[in-house]
Backbone and ligand atoms as CSV (ligand in chain L), in Angstrom:
chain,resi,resn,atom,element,x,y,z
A,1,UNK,N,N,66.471,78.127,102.534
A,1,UNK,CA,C,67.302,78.998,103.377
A,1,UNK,C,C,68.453,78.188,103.982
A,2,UNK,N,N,69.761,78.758,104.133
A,2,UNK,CA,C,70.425,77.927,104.259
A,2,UNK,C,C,71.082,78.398,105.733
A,3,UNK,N,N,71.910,77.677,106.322
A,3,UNK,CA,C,72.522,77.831,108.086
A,3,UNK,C,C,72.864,79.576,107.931
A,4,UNK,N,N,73.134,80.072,107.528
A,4,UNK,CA,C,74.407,81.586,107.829
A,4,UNK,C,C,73.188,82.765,106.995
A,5,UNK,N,N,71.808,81.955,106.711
A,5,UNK,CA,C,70.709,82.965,106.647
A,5,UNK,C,C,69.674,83.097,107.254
A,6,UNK,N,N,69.715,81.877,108.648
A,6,UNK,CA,C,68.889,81.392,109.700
A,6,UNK,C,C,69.547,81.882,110.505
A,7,UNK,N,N,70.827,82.202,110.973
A,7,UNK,CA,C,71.591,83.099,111.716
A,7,UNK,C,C,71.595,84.760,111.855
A,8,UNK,N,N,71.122,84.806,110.574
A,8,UNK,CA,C,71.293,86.326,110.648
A,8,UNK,C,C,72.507,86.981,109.404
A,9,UNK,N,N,73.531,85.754,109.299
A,9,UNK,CA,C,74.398,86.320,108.642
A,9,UNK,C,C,74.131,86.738,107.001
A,10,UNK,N,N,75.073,87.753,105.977
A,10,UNK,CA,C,74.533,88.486,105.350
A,10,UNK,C,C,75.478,87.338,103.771
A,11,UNK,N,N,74.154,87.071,103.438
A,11,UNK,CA,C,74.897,85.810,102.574
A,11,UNK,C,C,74.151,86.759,100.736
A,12,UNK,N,N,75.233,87.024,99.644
A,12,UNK,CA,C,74.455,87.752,98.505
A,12,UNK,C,C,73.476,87.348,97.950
A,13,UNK,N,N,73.066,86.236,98.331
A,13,UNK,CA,C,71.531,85.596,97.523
A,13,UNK,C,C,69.919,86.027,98.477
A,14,UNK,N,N,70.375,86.326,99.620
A,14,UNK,CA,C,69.195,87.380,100.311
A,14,UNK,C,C,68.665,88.570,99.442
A,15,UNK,N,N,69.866,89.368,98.665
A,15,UNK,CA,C,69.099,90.281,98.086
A,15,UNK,C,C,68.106,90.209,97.114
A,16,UNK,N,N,67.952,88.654,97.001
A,16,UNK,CA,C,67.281,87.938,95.934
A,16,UNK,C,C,67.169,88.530,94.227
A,17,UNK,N,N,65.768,87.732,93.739
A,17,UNK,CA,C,65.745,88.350,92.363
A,17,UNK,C,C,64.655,89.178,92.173
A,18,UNK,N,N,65.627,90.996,92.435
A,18,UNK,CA,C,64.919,92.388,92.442
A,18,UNK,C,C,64.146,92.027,90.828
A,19,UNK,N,N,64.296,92.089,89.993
A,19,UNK,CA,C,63.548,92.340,89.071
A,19,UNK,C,C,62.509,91.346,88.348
A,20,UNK,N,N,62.391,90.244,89.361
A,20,UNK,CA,C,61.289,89.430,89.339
A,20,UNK,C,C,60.467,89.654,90.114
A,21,UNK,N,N,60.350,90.096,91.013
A,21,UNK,CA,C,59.809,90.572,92.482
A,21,UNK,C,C,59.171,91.779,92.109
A,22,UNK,N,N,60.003,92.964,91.093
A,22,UNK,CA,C,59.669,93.993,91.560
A,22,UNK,C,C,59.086,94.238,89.809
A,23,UNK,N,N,58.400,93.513,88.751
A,23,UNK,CA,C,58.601,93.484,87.395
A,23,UNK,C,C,57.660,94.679,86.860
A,24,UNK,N,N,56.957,95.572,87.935
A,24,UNK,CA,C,56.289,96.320,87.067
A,24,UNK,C,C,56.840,97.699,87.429
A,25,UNK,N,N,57.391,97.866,89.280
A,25,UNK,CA,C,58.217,99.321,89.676
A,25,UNK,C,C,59.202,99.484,89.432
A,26,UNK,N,N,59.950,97.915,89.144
A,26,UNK,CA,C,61.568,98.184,88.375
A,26,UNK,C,C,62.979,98.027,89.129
A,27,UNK,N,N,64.164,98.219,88.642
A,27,UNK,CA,C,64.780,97.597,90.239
A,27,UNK,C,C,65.324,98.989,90.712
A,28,UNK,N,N,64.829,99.984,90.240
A,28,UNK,CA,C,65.374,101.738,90.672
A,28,UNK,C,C,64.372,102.243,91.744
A,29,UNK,N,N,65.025,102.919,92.337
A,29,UNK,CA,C,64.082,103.784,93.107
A,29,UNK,C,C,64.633,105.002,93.490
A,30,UNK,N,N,64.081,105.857,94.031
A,30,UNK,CA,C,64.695,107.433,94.249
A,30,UNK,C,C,65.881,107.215,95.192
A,31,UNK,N,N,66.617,108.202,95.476
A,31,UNK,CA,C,67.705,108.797,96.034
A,31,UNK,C,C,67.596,108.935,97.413
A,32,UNK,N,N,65.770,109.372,97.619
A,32,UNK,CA,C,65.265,109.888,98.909
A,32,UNK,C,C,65.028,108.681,99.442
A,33,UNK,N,N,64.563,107.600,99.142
A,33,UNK,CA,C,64.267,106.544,99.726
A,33,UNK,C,C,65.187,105.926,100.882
A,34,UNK,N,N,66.502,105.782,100.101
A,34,UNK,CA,C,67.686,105.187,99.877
A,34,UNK,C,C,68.468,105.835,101.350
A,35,UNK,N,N,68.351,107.604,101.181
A,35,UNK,CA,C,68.760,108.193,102.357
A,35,UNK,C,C,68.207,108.374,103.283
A,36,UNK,N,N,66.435,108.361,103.180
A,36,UNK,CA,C,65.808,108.196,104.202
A,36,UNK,C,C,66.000,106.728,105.398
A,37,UNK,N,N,65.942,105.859,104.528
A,37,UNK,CA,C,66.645,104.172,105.268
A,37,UNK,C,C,68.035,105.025,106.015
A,38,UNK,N,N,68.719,104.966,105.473
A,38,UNK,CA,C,70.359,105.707,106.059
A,38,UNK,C,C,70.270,106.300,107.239
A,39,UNK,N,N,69.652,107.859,107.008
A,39,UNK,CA,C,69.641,108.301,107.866
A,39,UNK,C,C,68.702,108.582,109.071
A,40,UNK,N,N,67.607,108.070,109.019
A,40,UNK,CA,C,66.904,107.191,110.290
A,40,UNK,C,C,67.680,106.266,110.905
A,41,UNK,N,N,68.557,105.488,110.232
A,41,UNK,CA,C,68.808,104.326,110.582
A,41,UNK,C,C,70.210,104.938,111.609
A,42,UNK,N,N,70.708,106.176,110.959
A,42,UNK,CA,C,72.099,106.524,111.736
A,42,UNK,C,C,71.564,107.166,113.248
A,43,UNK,N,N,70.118,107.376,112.903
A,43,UNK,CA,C,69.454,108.180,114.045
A,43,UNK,C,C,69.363,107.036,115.320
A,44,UNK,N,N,68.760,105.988,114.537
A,44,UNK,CA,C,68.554,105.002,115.988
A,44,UNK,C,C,69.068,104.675,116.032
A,45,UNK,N,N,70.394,104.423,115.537
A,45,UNK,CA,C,71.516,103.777,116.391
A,45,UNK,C,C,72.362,104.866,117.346
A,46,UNK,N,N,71.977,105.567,116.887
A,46,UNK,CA,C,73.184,107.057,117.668
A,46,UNK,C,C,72.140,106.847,119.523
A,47,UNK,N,N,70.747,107.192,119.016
A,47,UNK,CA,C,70.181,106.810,120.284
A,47,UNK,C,C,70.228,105.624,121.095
A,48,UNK,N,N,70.584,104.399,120.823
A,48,UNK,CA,C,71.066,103.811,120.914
A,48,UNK,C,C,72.194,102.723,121.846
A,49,UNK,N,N,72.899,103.519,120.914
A,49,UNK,CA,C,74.581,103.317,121.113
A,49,UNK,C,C,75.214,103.873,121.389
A,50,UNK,N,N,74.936,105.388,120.714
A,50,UNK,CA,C,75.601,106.737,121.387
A,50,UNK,C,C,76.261,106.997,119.284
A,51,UNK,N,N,76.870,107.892,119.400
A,51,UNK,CA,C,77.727,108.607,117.708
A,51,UNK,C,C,78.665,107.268,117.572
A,52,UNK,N,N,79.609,107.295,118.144
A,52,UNK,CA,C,81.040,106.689,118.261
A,52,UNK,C,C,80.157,105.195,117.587
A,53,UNK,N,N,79.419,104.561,118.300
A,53,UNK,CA,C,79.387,103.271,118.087
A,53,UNK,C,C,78.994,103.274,116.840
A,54,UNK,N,N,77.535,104.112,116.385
A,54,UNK,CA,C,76.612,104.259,115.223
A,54,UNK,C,C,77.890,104.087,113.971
A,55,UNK,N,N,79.231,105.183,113.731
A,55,UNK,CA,C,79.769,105.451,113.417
A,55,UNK,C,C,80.672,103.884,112.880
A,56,UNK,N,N,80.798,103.165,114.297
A,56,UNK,CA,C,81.681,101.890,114.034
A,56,UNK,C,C,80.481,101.145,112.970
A,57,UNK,N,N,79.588,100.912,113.600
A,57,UNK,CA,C,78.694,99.896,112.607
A,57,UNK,C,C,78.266,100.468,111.613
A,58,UNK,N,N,78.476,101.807,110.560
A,58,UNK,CA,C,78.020,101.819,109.423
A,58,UNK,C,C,79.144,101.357,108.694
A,59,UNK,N,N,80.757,101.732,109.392
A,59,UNK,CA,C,82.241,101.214,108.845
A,59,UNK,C,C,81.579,100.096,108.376
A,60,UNK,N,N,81.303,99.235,109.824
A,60,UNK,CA,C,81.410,97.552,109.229
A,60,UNK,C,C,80.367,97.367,108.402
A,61,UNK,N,N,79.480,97.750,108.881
A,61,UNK,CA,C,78.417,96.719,107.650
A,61,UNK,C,C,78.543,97.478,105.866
A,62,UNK,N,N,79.271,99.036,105.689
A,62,UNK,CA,C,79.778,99.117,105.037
A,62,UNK,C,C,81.158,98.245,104.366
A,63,UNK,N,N,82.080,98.009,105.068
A,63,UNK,CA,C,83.168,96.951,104.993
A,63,UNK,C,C,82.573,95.810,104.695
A,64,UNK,N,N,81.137,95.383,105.478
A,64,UNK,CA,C,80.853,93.609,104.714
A,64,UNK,C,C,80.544,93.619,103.571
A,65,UNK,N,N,79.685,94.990,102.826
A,65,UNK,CA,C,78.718,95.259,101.768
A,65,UNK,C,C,80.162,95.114,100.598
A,66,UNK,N,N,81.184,96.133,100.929
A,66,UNK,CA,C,82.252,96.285,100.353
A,66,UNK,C,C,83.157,94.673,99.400
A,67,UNK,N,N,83.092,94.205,101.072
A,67,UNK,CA,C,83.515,92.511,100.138
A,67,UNK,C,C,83.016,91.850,99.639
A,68,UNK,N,N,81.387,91.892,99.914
A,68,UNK,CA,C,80.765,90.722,99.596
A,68,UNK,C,C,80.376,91.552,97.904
A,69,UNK,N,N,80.532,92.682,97.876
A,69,UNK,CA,C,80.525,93.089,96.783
A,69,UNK,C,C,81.086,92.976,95.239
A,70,UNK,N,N,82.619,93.117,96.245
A,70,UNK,CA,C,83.858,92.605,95.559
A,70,UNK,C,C,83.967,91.045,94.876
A,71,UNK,N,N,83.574,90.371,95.604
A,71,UNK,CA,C,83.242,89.013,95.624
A,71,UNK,C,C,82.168,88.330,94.639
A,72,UNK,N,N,81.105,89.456,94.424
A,72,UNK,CA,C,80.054,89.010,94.188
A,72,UNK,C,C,79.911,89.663,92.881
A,73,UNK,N,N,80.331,90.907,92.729
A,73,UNK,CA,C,80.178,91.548,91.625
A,73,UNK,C,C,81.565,91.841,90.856
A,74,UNK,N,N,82.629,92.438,91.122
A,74,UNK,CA,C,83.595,92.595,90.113
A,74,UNK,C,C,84.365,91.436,89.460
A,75,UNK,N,N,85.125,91.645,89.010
A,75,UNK,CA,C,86.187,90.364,88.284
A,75,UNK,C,C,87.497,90.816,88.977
A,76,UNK,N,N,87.981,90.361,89.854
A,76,UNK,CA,C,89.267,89.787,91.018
A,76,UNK,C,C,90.320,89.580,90.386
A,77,UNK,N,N,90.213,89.064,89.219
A,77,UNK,CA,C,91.104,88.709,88.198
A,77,UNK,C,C,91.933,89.521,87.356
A,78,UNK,N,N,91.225,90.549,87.547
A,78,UNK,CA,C,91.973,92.104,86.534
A,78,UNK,C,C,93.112,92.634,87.205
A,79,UNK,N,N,94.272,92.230,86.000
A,79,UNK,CA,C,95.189,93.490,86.944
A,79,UNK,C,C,95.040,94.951,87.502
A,80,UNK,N,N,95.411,95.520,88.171
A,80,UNK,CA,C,95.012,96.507,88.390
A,80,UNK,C,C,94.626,97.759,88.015
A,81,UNK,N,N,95.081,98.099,87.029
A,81,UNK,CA,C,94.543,99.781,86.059
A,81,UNK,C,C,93.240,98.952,85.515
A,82,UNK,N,N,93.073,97.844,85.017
A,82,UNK,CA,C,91.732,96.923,84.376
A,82,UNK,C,C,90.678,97.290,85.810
A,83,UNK,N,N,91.240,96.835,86.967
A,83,UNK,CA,C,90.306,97.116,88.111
A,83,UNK,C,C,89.900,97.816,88.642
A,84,UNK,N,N,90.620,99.198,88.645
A,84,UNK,CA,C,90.786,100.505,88.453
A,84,UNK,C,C,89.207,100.644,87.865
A,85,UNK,N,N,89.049,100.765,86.828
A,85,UNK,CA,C,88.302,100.787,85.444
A,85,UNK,C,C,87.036,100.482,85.976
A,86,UNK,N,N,86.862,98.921,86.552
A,86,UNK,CA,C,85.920,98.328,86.855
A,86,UNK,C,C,85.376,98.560,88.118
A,87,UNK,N,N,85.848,99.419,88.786
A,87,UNK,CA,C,85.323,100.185,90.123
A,87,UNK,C,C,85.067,101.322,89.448
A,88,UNK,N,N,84.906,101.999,88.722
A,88,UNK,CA,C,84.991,103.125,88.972
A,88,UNK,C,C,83.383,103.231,87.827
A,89,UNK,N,N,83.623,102.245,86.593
A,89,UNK,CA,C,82.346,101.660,85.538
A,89,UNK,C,C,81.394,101.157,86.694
A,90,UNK,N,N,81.489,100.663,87.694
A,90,UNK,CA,C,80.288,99.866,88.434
A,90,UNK,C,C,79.784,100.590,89.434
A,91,UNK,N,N,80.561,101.821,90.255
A,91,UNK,CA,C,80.524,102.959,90.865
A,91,UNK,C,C,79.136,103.665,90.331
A,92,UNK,N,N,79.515,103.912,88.803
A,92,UNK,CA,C,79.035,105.184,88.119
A,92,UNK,C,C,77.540,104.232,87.900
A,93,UNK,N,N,77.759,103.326,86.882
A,93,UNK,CA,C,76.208,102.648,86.597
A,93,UNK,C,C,75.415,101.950,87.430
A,94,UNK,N,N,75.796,101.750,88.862
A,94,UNK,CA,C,74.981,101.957,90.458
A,94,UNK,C,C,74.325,102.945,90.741
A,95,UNK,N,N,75.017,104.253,90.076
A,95,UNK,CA,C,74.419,105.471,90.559
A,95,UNK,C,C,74.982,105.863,92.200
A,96,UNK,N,N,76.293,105.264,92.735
A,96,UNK,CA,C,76.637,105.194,94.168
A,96,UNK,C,C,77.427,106.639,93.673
A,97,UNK,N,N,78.377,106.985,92.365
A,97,UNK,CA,C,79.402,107.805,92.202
A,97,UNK,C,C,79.821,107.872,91.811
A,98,UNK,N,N,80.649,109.111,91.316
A,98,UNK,CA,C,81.904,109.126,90.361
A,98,UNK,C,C,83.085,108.972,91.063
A,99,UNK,N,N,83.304,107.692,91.247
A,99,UNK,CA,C,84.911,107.874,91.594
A,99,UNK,C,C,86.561,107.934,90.700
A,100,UNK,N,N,87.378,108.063,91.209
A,100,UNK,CA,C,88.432,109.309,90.877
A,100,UNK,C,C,89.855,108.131,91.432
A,101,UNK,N,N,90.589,108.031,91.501
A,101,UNK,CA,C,92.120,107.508,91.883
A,101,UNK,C,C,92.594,108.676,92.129
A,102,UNK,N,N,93.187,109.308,93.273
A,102,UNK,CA,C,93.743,110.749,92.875
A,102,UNK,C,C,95.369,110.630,92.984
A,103,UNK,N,N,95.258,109.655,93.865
A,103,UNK,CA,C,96.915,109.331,94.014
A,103,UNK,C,C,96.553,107.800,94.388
A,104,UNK,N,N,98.045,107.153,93.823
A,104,UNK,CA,C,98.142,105.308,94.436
A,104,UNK,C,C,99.595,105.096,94.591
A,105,UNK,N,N,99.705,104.970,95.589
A,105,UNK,CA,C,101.360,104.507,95.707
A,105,UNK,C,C,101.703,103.183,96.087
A,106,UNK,N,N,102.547,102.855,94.506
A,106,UNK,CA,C,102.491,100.907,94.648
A,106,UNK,C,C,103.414,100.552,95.313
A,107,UNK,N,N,104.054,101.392,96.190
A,107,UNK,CA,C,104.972,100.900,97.409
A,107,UNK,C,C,104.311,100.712,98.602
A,108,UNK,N,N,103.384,101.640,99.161
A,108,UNK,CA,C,103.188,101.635,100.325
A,108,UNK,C,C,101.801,101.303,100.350
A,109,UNK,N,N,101.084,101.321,99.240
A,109,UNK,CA,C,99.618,101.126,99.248
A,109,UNK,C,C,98.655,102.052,99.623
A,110,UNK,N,N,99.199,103.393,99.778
A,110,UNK,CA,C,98.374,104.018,100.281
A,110,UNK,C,C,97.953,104.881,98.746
A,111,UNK,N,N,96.311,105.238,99.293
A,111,UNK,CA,C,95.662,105.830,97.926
A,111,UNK,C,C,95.007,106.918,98.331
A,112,UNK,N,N,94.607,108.282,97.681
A,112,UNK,CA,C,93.383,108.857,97.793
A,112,UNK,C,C,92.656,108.624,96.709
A,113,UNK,N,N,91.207,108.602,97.200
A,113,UNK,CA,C,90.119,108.198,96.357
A,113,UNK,C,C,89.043,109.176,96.627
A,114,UNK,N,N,89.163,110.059,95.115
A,114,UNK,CA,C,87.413,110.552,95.359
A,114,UNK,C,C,86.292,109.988,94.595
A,115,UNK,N,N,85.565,110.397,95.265
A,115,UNK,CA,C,83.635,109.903,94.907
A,115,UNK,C,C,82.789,111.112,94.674
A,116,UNK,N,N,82.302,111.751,93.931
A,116,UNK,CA,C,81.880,113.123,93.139
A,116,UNK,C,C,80.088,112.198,93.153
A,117,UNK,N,N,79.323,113.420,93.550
A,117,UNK,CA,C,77.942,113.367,93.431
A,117,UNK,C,C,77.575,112.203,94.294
A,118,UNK,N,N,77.933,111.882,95.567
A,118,UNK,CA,C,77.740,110.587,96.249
A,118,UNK,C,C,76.535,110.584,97.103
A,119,UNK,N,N,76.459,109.346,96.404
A,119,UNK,CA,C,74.962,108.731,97.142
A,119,UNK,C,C,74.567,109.188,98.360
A,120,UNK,N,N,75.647,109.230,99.349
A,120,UNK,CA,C,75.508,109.217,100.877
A,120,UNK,C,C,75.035,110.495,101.131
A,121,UNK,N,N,76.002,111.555,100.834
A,121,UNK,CA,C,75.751,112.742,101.056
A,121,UNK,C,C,76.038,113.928,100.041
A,122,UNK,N,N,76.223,113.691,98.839
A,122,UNK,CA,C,75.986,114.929,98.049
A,122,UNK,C,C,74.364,115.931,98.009
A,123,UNK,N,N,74.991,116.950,98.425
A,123,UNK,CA,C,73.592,118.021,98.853
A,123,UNK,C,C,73.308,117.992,100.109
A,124,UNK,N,N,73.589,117.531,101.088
A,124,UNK,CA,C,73.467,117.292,102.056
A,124,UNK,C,C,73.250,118.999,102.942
A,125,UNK,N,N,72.818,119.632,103.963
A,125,UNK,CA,C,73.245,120.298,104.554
A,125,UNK,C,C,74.355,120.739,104.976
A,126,UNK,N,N,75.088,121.544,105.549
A,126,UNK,CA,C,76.374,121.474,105.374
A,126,UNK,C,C,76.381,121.444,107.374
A,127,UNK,N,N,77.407,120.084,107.939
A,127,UNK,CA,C,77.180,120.620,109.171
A,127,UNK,C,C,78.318,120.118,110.108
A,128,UNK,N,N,79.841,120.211,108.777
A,128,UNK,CA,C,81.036,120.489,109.842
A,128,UNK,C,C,81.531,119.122,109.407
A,129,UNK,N,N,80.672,117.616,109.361
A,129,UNK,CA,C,81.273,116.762,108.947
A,129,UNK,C,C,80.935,115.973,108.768
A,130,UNK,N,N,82.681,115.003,108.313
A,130,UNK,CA,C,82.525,113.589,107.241
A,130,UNK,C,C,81.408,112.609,107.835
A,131,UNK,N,N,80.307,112.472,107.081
A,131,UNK,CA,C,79.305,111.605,107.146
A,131,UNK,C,C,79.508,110.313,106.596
A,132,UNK,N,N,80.395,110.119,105.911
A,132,UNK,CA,C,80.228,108.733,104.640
A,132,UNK,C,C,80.951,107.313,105.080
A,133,UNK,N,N,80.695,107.524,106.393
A,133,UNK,CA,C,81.080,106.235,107.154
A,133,UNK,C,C,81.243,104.716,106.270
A,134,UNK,N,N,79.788,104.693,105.782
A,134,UNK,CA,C,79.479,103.565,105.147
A,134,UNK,C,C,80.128,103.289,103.964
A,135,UNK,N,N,80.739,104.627,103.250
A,135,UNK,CA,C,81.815,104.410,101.987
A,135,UNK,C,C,82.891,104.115,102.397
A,136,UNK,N,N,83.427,104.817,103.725
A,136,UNK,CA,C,84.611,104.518,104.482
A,136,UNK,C,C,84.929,102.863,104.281
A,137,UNK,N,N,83.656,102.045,104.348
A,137,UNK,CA,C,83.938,101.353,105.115
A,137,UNK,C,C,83.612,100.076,103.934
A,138,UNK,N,N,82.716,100.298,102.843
A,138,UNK,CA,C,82.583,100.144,101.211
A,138,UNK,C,C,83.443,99.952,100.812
A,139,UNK,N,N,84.277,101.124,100.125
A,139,UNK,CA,C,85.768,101.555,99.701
A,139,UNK,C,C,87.137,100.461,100.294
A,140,UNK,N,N,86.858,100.452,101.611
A,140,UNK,CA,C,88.087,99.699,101.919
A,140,UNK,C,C,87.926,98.265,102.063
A,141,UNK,N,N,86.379,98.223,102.155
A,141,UNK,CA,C,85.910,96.597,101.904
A,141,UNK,C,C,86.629,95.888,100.545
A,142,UNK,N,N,85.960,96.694,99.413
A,142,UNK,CA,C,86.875,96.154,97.993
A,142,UNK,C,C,88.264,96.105,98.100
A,143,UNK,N,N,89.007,96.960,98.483
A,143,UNK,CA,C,90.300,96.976,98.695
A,143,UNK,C,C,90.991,95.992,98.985
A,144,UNK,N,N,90.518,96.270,100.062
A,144,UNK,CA,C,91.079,94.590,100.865
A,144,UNK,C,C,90.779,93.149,100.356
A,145,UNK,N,N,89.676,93.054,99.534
A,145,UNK,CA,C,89.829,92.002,98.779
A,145,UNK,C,C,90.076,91.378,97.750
A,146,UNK,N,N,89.948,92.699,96.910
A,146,UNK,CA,C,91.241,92.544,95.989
A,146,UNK,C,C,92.479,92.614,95.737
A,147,UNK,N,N,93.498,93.474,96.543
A,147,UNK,CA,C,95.033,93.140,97.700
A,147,UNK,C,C,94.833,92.216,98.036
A,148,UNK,N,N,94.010,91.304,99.110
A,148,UNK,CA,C,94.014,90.339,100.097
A,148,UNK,C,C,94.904,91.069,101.560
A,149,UNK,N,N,95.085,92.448,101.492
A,149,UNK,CA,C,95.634,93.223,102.760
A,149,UNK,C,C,94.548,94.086,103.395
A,150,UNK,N,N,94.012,93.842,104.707
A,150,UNK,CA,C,93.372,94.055,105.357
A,150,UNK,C,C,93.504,96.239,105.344
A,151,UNK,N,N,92.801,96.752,104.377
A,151,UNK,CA,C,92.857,98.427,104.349
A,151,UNK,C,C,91.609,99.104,105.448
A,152,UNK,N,N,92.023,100.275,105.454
A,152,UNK,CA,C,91.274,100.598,106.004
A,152,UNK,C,C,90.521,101.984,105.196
A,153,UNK,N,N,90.026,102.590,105.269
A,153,UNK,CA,C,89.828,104.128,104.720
A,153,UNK,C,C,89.358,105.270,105.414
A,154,UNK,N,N,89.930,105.975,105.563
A,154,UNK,CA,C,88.972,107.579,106.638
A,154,UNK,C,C,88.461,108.708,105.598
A,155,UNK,N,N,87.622,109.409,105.437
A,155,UNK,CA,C,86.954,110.123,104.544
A,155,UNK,C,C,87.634,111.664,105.230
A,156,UNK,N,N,88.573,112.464,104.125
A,156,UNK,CA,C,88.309,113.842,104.479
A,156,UNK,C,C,87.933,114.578,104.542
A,157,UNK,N,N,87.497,114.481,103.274
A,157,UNK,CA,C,86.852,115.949,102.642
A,157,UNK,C,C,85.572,114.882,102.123
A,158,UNK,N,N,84.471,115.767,102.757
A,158,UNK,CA,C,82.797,115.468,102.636
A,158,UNK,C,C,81.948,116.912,102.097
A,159,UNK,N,N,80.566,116.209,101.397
A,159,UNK,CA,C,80.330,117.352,100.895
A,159,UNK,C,C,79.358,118.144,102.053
A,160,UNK,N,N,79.108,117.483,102.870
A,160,UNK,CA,C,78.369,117.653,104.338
A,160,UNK,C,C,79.501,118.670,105.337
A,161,UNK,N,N,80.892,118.680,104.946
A,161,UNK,CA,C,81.570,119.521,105.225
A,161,UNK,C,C,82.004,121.003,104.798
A,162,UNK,N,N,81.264,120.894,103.775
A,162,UNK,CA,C,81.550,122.079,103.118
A,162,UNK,C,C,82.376,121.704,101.704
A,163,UNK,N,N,82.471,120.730,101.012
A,163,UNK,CA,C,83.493,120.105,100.175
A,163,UNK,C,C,82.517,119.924,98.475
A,164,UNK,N,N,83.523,120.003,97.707
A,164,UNK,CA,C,82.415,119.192,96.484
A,164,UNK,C,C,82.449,118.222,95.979
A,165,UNK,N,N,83.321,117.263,96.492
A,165,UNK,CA,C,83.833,116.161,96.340
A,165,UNK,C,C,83.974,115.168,97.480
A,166,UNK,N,N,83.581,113.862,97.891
A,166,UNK,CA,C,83.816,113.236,99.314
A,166,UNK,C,C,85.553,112.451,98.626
A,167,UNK,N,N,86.345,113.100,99.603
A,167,UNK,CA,C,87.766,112.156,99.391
A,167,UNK,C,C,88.303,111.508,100.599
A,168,UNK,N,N,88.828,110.383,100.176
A,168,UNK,CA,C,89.028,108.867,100.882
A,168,UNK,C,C,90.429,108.765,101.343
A,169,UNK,N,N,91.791,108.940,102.708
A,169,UNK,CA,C,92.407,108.456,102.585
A,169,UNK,C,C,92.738,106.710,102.626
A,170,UNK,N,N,92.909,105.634,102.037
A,170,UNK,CA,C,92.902,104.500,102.271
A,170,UNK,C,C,94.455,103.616,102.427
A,171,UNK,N,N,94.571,103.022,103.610
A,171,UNK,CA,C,95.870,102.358,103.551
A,171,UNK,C,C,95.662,101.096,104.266
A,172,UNK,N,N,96.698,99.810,103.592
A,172,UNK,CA,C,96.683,99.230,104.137
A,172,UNK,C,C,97.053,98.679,105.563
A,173,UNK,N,N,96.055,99.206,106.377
A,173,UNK,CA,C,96.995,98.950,107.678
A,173,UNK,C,C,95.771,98.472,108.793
A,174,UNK,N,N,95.854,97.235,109.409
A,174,UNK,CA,C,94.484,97.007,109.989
A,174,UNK,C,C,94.278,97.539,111.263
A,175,UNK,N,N,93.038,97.763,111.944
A,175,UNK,CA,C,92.566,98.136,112.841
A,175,UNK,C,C,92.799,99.696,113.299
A,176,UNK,N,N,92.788,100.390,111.871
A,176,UNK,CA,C,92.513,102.211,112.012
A,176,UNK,C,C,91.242,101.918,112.072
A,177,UNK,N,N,90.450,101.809,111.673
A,177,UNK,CA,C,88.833,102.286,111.964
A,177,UNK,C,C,87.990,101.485,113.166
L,1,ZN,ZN,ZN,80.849,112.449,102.013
């Protein structure tokens, strides 16, 4: 174990090796599992902390998951329609989503991004609103580290809203969320 995993901090070799560990249940597991962790977890922090805060810390630890993701899993190296590609291939065979580019503007950096059938909340009840904090905060994690410009992302349209699609505005601009 090394200093920044005796701390607490979230280093990618913690998640260790799932399919040595796990060699006879496999490294999949249900959907329900996955949201049950989530949304307990949004529960005690709301009690907590109160909404507002719960809300900030799924951003971030979504945003750390996001880079260390980026970092850990894609190739950095791809120009961009290649990277394009490779978010959207690693999205889908995660099982996190179908994501979408719907607009990208290479002037200003700003993008919408949808995510179709999403992990977080596709099927969800329907109850007014954007839940997908943690993609919010996912989504703009990669972003930003493959730009190297600090983005941010706000979710509009959720399927928890009444939507069939969760869509992402994302821009580079720091300290919106
Ligand atoms: Zn959503």
């Amino acid at each position: 174990m090394n200093d920044k995993q005796l701390s607490g901090e979230f280093t990618w070799s913690m998640l260790g090796d799932i399919g040595k560990g796990r060699e006879h249940l496999g490294e999949n597991m249900p959907v329900l599992v996955y949201r049950l962790f989530q949304y307990t977890m949004r529960a005690t922090l709301v009690r907590a902390y109160g909404k507002d805060e719960m809300i900030r810390l799924f951003r971030e630890s979504g945003r750390l998951a996001g880079e260390e993701f980026a970092k850990n899993v894609l190739d950095l190296q791809l120009d961009w329609n290649h990277f394009i590609a490779q978010m959207q291939s690693s999205l889908k065979d995660l099982q996190i989503g179908v994501l979408r580019f719907e607009e990208v503007d290479s002037n200003s950096g700003h993008m919408i991004l949808t995510v179709g059938e999403d992990l977080d909340c596709s099927g969800l009840p329907i109850s007014g609103e954007c839940v997908c904090n943690y993609d919010e905060g996912f989504l703009a994690g990669i972003l930003s580290v493959y730009t190297d410009k600090p983005y941010s992302a706000v979710e509009i349209d959720c399927w928890a809203r009444g939507d069939r699609v969760c869509r992402f505005e994302a821009d580079p601009k720091p300290g919106k969320d």
